[in-house]
C-alpha positions in Angstrom: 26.2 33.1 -48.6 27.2 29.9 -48.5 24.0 28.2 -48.4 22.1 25.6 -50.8 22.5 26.7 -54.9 19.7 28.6 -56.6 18.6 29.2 -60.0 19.3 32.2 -61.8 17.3 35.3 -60.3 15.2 38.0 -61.7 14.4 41.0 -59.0 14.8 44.7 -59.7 16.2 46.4 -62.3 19.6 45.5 -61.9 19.0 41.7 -62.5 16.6 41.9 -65.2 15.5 39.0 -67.2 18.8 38.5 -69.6 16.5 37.8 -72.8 15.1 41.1 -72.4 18.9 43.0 -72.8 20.4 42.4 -76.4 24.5 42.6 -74.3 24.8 41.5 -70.9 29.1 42.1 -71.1 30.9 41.2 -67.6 34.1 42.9 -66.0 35.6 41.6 -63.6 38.3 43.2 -62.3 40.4 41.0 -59.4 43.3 42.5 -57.3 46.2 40.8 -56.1 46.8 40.8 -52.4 44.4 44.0 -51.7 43.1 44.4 -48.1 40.0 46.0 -47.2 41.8 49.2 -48.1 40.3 51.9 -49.5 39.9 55.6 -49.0 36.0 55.3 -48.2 36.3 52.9 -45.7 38.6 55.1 -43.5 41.4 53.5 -44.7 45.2 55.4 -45.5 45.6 54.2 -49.1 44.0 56.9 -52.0 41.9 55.0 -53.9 40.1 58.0 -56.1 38.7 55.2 -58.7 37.2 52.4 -56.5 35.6 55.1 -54.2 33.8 56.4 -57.4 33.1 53.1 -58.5 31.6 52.0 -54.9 30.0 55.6 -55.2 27.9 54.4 -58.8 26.8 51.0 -57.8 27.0 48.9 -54.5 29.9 48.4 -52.0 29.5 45.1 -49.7 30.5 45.6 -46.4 31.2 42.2 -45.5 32.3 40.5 -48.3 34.8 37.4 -47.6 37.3 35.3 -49.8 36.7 31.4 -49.5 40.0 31.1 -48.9 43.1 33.1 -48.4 45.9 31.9 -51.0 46.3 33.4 -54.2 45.4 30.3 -56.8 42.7 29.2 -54.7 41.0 31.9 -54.1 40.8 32.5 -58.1 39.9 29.1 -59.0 36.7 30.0 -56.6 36.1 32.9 -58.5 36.2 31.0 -61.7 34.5 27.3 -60.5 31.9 28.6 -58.6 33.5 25.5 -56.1 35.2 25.6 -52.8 39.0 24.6 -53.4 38.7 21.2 -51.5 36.3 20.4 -54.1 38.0 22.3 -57.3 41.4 20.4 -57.0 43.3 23.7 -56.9 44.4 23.4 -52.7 47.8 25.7 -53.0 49.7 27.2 -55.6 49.8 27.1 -59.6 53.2 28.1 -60.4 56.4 26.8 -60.4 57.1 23.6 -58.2 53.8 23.7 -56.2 51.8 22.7 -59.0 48.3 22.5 -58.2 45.5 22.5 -60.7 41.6 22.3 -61.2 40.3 18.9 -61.6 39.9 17.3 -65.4 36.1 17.9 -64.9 35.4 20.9 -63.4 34.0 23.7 -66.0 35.0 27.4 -65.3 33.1 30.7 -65.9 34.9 31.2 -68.8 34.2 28.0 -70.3 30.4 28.2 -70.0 30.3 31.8 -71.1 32.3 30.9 -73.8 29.5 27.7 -74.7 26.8 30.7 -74.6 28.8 32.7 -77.3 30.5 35.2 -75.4 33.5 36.4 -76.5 36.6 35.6 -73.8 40.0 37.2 -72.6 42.2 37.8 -69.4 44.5 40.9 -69.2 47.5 40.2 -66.7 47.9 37.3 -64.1 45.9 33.8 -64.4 47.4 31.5 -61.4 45.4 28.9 -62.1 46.1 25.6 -64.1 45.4 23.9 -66.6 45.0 27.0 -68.7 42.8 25.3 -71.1 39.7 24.8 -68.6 39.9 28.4 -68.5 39.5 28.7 -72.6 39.7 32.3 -72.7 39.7 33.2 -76.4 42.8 35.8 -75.7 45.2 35.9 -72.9 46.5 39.7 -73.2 49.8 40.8 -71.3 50.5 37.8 -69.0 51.7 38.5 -65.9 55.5 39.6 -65.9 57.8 39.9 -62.9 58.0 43.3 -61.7 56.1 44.6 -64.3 53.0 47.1 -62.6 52.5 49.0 -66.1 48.5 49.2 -65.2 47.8 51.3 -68.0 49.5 49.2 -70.6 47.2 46.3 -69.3 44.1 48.8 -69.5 44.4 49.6 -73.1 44.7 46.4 -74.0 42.1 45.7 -72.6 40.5 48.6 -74.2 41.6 47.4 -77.8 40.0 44.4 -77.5 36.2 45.6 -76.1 36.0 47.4 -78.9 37.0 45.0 -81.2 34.1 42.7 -80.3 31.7 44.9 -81.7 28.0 43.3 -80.8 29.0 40.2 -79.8 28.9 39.7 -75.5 32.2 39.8 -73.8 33.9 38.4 -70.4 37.0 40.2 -69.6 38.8 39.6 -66.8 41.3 42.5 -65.6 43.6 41.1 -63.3 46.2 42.7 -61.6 49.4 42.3 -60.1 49.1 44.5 -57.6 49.4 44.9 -54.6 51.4 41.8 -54.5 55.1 42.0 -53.0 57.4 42.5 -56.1 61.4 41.4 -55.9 62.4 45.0 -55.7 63.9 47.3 -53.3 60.7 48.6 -52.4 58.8 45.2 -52.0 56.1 46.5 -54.2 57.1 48.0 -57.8 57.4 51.3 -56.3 61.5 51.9 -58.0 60.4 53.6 -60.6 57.6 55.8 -62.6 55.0 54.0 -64.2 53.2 55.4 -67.5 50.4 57.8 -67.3 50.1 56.7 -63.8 50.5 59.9 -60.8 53.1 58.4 -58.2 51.4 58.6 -54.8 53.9 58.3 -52.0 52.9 57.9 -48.2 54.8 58.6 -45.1 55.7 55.9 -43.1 54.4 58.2 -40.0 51.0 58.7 -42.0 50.1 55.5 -41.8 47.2 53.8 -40.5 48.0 50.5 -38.4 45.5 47.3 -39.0 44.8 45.6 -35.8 46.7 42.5 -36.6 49.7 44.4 -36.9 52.5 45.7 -34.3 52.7 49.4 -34.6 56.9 49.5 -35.5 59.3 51.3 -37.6 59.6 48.1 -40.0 56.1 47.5 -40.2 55.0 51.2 -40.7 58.1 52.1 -43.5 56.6 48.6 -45.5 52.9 49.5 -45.4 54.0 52.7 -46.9 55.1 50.8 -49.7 52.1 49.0 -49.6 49.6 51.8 -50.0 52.0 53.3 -53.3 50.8 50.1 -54.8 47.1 50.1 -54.0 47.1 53.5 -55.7 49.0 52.1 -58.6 46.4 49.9 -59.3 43.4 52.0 -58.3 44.5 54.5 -60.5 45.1 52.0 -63.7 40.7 50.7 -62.2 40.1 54.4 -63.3 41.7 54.2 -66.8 40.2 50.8 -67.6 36.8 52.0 -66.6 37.7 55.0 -69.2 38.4 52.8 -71.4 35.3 50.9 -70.9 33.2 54.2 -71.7 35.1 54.4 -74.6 34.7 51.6 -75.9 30.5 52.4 -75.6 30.0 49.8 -73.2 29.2 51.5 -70.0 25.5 50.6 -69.9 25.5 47.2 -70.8 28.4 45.9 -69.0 28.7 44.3 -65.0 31.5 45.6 -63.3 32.6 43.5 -60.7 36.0 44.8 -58.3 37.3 42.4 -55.7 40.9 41.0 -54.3 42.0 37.8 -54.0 42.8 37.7 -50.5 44.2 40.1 -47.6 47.3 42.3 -47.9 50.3 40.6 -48.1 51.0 41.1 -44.0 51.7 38.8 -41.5 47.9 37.3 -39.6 46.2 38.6 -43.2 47.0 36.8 -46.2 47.2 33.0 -46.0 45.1 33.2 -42.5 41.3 32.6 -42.7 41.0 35.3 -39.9 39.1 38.2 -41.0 42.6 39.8 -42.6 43.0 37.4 -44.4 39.5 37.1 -46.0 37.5 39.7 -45.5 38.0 42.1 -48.9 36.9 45.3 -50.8 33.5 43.8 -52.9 32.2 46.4 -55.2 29.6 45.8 -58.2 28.0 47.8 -60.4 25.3 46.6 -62.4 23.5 48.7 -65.1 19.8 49.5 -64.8 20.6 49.9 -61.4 17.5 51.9 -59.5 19.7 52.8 -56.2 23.3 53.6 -55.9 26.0 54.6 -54.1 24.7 51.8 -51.4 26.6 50.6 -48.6 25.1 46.4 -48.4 25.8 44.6 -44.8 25.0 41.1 -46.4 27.8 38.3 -45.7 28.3 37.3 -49.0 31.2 34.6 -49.9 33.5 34.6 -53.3 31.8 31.5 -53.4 29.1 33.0 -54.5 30.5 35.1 -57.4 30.3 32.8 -60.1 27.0 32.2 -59.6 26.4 36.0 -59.7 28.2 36.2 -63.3 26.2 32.9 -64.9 22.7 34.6 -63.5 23.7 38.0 -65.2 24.6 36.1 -68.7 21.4 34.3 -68.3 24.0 31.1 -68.4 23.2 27.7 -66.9 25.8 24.8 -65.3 26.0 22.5 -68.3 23.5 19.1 -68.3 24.7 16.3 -65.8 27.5 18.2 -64.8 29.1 16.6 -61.4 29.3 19.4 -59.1 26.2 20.7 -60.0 24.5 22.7 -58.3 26.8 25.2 -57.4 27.2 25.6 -53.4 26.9 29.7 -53.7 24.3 32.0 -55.1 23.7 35.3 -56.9 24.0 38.6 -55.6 22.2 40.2 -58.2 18.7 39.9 -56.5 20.1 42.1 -52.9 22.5 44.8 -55.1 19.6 47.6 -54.1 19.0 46.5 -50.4 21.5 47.4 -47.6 20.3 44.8 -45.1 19.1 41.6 -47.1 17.8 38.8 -45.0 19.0 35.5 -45.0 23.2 36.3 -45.8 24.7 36.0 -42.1 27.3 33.6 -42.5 30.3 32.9 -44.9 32.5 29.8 -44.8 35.9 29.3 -45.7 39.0 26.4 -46.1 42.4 26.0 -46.3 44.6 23.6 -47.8 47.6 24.4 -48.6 49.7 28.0 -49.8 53.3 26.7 -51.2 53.7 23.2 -51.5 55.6 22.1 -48.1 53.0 24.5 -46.3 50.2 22.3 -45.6 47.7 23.2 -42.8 44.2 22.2 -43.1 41.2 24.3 -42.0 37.6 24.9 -42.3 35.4 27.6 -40.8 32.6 29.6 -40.3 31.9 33.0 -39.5 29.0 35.3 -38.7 27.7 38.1 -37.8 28.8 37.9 -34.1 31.1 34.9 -34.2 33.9 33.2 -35.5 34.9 29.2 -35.7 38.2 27.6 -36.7 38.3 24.0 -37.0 42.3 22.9 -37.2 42.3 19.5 -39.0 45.9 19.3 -37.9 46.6 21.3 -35.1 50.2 19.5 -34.4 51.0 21.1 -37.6 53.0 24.6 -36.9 51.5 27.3 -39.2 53.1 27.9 -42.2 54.2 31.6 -43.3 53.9 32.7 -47.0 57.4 33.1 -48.6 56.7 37.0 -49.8 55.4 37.2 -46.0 58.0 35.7 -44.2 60.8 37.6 -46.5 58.9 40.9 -45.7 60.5 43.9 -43.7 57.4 43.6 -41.6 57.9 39.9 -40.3 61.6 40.4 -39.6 60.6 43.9 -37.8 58.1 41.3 -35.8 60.5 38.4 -35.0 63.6 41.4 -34.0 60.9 43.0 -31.2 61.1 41.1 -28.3 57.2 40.8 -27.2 56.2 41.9 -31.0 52.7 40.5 -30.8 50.0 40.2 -34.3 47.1 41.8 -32.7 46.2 40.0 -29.4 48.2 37.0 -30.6 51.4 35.9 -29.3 53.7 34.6 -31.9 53.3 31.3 -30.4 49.7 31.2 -30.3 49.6 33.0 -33.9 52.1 29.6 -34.7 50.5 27.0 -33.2 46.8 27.0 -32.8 44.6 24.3 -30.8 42.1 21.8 -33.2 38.9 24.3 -32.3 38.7 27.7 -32.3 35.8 29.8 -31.6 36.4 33.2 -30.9 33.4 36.2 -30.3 33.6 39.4 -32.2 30.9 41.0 -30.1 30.2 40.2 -26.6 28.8 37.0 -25.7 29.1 32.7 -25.9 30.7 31.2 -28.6 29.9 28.1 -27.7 26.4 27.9 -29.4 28.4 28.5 -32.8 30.8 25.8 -31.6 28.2 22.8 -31.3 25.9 24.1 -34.0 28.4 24.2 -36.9 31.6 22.0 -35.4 29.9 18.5 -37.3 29.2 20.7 -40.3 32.5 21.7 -40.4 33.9 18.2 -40.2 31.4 17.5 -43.0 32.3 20.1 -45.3 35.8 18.7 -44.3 35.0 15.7 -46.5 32.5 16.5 -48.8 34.9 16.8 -51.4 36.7 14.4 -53.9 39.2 13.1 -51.8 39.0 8.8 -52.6 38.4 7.4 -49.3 41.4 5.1 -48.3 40.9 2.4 -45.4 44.0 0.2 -44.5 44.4 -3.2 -43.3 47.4 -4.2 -41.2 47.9 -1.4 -39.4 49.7 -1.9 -35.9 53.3 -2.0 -37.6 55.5 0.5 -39.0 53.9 0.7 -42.4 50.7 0.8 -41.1 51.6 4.4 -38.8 53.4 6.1 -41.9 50.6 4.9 -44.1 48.2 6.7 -41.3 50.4 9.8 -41.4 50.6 10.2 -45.5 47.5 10.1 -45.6 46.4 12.4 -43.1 48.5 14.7 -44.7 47.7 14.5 -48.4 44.7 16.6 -49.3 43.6 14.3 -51.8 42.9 11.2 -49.7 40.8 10.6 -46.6 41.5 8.0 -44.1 38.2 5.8 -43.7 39.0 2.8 -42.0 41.6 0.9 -40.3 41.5 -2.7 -39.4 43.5 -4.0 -37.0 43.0 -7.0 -34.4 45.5 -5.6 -31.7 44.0 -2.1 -31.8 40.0 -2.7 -32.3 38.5 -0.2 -30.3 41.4 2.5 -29.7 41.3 5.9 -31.0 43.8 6.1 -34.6 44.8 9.8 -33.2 46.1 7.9 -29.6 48.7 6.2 -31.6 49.3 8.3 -34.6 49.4 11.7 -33.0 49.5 13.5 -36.7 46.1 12.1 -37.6 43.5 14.5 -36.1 39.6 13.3 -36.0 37.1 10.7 -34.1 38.5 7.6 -36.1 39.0 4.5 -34.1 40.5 1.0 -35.0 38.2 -2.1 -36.4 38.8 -5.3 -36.1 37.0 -5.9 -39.2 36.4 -9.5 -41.3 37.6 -10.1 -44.3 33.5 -9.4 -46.0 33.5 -6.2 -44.0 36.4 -4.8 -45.5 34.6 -5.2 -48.6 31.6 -4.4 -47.6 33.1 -0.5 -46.1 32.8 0.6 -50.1 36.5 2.1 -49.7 37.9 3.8 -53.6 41.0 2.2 -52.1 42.3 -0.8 -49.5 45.8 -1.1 -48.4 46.8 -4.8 -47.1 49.5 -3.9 -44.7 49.6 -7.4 -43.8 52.4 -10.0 -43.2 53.6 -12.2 -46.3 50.7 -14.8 -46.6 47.8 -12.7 -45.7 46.3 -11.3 -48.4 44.7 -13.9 -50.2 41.8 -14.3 -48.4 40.9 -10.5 -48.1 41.7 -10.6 -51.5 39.0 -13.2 -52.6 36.0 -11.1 -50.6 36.9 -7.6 -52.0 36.8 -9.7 -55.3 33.5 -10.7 -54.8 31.7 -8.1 -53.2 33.6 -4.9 -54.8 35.8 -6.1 -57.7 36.0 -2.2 -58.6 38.0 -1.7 -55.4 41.3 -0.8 -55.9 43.7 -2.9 -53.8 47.3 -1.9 -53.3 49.2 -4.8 -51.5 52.1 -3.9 -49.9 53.4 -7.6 -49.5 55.2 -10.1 -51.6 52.1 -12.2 -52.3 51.3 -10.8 -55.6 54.8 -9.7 -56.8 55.1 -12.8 -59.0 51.7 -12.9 -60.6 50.9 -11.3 -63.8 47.7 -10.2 -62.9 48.6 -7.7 -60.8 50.3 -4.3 -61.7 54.0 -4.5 -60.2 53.8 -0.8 -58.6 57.2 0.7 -59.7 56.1 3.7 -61.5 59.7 4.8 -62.4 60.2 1.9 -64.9 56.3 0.6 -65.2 54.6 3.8 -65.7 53.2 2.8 -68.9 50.8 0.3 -67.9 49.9 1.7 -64.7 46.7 3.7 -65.7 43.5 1.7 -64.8 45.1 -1.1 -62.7 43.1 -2.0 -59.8 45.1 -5.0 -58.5 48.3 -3.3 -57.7 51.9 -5.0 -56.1 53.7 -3.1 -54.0 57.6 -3.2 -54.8 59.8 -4.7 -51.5 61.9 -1.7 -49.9 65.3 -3.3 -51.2 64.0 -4.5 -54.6 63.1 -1.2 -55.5 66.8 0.4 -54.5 68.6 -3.0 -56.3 65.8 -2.0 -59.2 66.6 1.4 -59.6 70.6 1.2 -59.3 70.4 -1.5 -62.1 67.9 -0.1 -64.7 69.7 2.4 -66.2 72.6 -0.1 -67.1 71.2 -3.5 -67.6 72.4 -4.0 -71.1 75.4 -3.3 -70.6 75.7 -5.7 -67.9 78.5 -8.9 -68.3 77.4 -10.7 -65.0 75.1 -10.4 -62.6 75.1 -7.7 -60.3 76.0 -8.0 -56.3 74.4 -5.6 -54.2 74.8 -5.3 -50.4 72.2 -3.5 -48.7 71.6 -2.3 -45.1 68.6 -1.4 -43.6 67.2 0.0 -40.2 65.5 -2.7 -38.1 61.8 -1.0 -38.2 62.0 -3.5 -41.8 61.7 -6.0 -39.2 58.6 -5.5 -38.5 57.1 -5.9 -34.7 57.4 -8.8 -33.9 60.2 -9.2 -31.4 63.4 -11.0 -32.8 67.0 -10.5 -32.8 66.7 -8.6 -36.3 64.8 -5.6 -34.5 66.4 -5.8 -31.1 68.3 -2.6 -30.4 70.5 -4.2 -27.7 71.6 -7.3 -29.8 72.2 -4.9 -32.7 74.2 -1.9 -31.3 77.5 -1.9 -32.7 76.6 -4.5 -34.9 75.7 -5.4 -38.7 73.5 -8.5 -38.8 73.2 -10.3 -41.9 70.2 -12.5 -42.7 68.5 -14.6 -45.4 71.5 -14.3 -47.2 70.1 -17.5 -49.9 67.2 -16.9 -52.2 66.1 -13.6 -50.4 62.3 -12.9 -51.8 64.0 -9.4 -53.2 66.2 -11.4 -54.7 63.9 -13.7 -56.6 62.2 -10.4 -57.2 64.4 -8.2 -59.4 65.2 -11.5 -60.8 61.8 -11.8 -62.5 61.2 -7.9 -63.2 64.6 -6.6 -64.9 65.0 -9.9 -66.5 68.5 -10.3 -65.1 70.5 -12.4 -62.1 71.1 -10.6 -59.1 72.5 -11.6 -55.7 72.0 -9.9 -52.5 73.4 -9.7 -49.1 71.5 -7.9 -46.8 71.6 -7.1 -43.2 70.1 -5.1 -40.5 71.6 -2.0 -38.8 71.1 -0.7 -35.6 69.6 2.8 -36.5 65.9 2.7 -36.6 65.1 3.3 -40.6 66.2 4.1 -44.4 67.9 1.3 -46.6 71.6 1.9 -47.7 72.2 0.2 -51.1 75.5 -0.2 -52.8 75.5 -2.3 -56.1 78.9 -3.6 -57.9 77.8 -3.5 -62.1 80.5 -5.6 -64.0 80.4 -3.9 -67.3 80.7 -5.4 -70.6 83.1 -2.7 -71.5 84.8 0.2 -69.7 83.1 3.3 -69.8 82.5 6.6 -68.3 80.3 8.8 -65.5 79.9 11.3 -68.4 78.8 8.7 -71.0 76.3 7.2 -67.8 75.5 11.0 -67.2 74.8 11.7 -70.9 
């Protein structure tokens, strides 16, 4: 499913050739946190509309997310693109902040181009809204509101008012998403029009990946009131759908997401956590009620929708072709050749929960590939607040399926595991470099550093490693040539060694951007051969050899942001002039004299090299000043605020973190609410 793109298909009479239909509307209808739940399947939850649905058109078997985090996963079903590629790694809302790309074009975007008419009814979790362009953004999402049929006449309203023009509505639910109520899930109260379906705790039917106890039992009860919620407001918008005359001419598309909101489902790439109800139904269909095996990915979704509209990826457009492709021609086959395996990635979920994966799954097998297995794995907030996780952690021996809760927590760098009998290991070295590949076949600006043996150089290593939008190329340094990066920096996970590398192969390694981690004095010469070979290079120097020249960017974004887009010759800020910087800023015309700041910093500022400034013996109980006369900080927040400083600094015996306190002598008294204000 996840194979090479292809152009838009024509086989059978559900994927017709578009010019040949006058309206070729789409639905697509996308849950929020919905298992592979439903009644037909064998599972507990009454879902009385999907079943009918699945029962009119096709129902995929083994359908899978891409990924299992709420924003990602929809900015797959809108790109077309894997998240790693997209932009959008975690979360939308709030603090975690994660949005598509500037150039990435959505669904709605290039349906919109064609003439379609546009509009979402409910919850969008992805940003920026406006590479989304829908025409009409009906009922956004509200906390605790699960009013399903509110959201299905609206979206009835607005079908009909389209009258012969083509439409793309999305109907997107909140359900069955954890709400902040009593229940967990919306289930305090009566909704409109909707019949409340309440389950026993003891009716219950226990997933695999779940402990069979009281807590977890009593909280899937809740969960199933919520997929019936929402299956029942699926049935009213399809009324309203038939209503509105557009049964026949209209592709109904029904999916989640990802897996229900459980621990070792949602935010896991194990099958839980991606593998989800699918079920289309496509007019002009010849055979229905079908149950299709193929493996297909939500990767391959948009492609499905664009081939329907008869819509093409627009001219020169970067991340053309799309990686997925449509469904459309395999909706009347229930074993289709040639759709066995489904990939998936993980970046992030909330902001501070980063934990990198790729993998691959077929028929018979399953691969993880842990780009950080030091990392712990992170729990989702609604997860980890659930009655289901505390009934877990409470249970001495509580275990999420076979898992232990160590081994559920901390997973090793490669995981193949066998769902039928038989070797994983073929999977393992067939798709383990592919893997790795797809790892870095994204957008991520390739960063190599030179300098690295220090300090700097190992938290550079591990900021990177970390940051999903940068990928660690090459290091250079003379001590280490040879040595594996991950033997010294044991948060850096991959086959990356140390070069000892001249100053024309640094150049010549065709890095976005180079570091120079390098003493005071070094850069010049590195400098002068990146010039010449790559002058588009970006070069951020983290020394005090360019902190006096005008050509270069002085890197304090807090009080230089304005001139910092398009630099490519870029000055790092010293460690103390940026704390002497930042104290002063916000009162440097009010200033009578110059200010005197006394600073203190942990001795891994002084560098490797063995001297009495980083020697823990000649520093305990001590306070060692030095360079207490024209210090280059000094001299430097000299030149950039404009104003005299002096400085005092010394060394501490603790290992790190600068202490600055800075006396201001004020032109005339004032207060810490005036400052404040």
């Amino acid at each position: 499913a996840s194979g090479g793109a292809t152009p838009a298909h024509a086989a059978g009479a559900a994927a017709q050739e578009p010019s040949r239909r006058a309206k070729r509307n789409v639905l697509l209808i996308v849950a929020d946190d919905h298992g592979y739940d439903l009644t037909g399947s064998g599972a507990k939850p009454a879902t009385a509309a999907l079943d009918t649905l699945a029962a009119d058109g096709v129902s995929f078997t083994e359908a899978y997310a891409s990924v299992s985090s709420c924003s990602s996963s929809r900015s797959t079903l809108y790109t077309g693109l894997y998240s790693h590629t997209n932009g959008m790694y975690g979360l939308a809302h709030d603090v975690h902040h994660f949005s598509l790309f500037d150039d990435v074009k959505t669904v709605p975007w290039m349906l919109k181009q064609a003439g379609y008419a546009t509009a979402l009814v409910g919850k969008l979790h992805v940003e920026p809204a406006s590479l989304l362009a829908y025409d009409a953004w009906l009922l956004p999402e509200r906390a605790g509101d699960r009013d399903v049929s509110a959201m299905g006449h609206a979206a009835g309203r607005w079908m009909r008012e389209q009258g012969s023009k083509p439409f793309f509505l999305t109907m997107a639910y909140s359900d069955p998403h954890r709400a902040g109520d009593a229940s967990n899930f919306g289930n305090t109260r009566d909704w409109p029009e909707v019949p409340r379906v309440r389950y026993k705790p003891a009716d219950v039917a226990i997933p695999s990946h779940l402990p069979d106890l009281p807590g977890v039992r009593a909280d899937l009860a809740e969960y199933c009131e919520a997929v019936s919620r929402m299956d029942a407001g699926v049935g009213l918008l399809l009324r309203e759908l038939e209503q509105a005359g557009h049964r026949d001419d209209t592709l109904v598309i029904y999916l989640s997401d990802n897996g229900r909101p459980f621990p070792g489902a949602k935010d896991n790439l194990y099958r839980e956590g991606i593998h989800l109800p699918l079920i289309v139904r496509a007019p002009g269909a010849g055979s229905r009620g079908i149950d299709n095996r193929a493996m297909v990915s939500w990767i391959d979704i948009a492609p499905t929708l664009l081939d329907w509209a008869g819509v093409a990826t627009p001219a020169g457009y970067r991340y053309a072709p799309l990686p997925g492709r449509s469904i459309l021609p395999i909706l009347e086959q229930a074993e289709p050749a040639g759709w066995d395996d489904v990939f998936a990635t993980h970046s992030f979920h909330e902001i501070d929960q980063y934990y990198p994966t790729r993998s691959v799954r077929t028929r018979r097998y399953s691969y993880f590939l842990n780009l950080q297995p030091a990392l712990e794995v992170p729990i989702a907030s609604d997860v980890a607040l659930s009655p289901s996780w505390k009934a877990i952690l409470s249970t001495p021996g509580a275990r999420l399926g076979k898992r232990t809760l160590e081994a559920f927590r901390r997973r090793p760098a490669r995981t193949p595991r066998c769902v039928a009998h038989g070797d994983a290991r073929p999977l393992a070295e067939r798709h383990h470099r592919s893997l790795w590949t797809c790892s870095l076949m994204d957008t991520r600006k390739r960063i190599g550093i030179v300098g690295a043996r220090g300090h700097t150089g190992a938290e550079l290593i591990k900021l990177i490693a970390r940051h999903p939008s940068l990928a660690l190329v090459f290091v250079s340094s003379r001590e280490l040539d040879g040595q594996p990066v991950s033997a010294h920096v044991a948060e850096f996970a991959g086959e990356l060694r140390y070069e000892n590398l001249s100053h024309e192969a640094v150049a010549q390694k065709r890095a976005d951007v180079v570091v120079l981690a390098l003493p005071n004095g070094k850069a010049g010469e590195i400098v002068a051969a990146i010039d010449a070979l790559k002058p588009d290079t970006i070069i951020v120097d983290l020394s005090a050899d360019y902190r006096f020249d005008e050509r270069w960017y002085y890197g304090l974004p807090e009080l230089t942001r304005a001139r910092y887009s398009g630099q490519k010759r870029i000055s790092n800020p010293g460690c103390y002039a940026t704390a002497m910087q930042l104290a002063i800023a916000p009162l440097k015309d009010d200033l009578a004299g110059p200010p005197v700041c006394f600073g203190v910093s942990g001795y891994s500022g002084a560098g490797t090299t063995p001297s009495d400034k980083n020697d823990p013996q000649k520093l305990r109980d001590n306070l060692m000043p030095y360079s207490l006369v024209n210090h280059v900080h000094e001299r430097e927040v000299t030149r950039h605020l404009g104003v005299p400083v002096e400085f005092m600094p010394h060394v501490a015996p603790h290992f790190r973190g600068i202490t600055m306190t800075v006396n201001l002598w004020l032109q005339q008294a004032t207060t810490l609410e005036a400052i404040e204000a």
